[in-house]
C-alpha positions in Angstrom: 22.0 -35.8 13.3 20.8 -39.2 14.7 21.3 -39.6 18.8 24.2 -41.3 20.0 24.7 -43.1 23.1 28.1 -44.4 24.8 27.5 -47.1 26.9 29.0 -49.0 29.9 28.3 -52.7 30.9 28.5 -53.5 34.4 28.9 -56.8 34.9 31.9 -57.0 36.7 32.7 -60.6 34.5 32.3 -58.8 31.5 35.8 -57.7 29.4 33.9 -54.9 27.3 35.1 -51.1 28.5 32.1 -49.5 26.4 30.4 -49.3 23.2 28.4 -46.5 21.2 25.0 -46.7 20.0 23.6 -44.9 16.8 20.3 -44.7 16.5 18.8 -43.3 12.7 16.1 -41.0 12.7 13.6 -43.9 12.8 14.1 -44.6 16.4 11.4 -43.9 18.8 11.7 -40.9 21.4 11.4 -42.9 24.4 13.9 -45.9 23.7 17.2 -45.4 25.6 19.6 -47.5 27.1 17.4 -50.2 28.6 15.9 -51.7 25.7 19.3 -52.7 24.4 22.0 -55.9 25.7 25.9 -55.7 26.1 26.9 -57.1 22.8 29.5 -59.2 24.8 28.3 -61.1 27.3 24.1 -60.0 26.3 23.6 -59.3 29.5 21.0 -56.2 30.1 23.0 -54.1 33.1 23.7 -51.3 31.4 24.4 -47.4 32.0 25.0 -44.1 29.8 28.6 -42.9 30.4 27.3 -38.9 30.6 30.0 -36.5 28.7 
């Protein structure tokens, strides 16, 4: 099964709680949560909510 991440932004202006990303099997190893913008406000501060 491809990786899947859930995501905070935290930009404190921004209205978006979280978001999941699903990679496909394509994806390289050593792409994670920094390569990626909120798709909100596009801004890049971004952390993994750990489960």
């Amino acid at each position: 099964m491809p990786a899947t991440l859930e995501v905070r932004c935290t930009d404190a202006d921004c209205e978006l709680d979280m978001f999941e990303l699903h990679y496909t099997y394509d994806m390289p190893d050593e792409v994670g949560v920094a390569d990626f913008v909120c798709p909100y406000c596009r801004g890049s501060d971004l952390e993994e909510i750990e489960l």
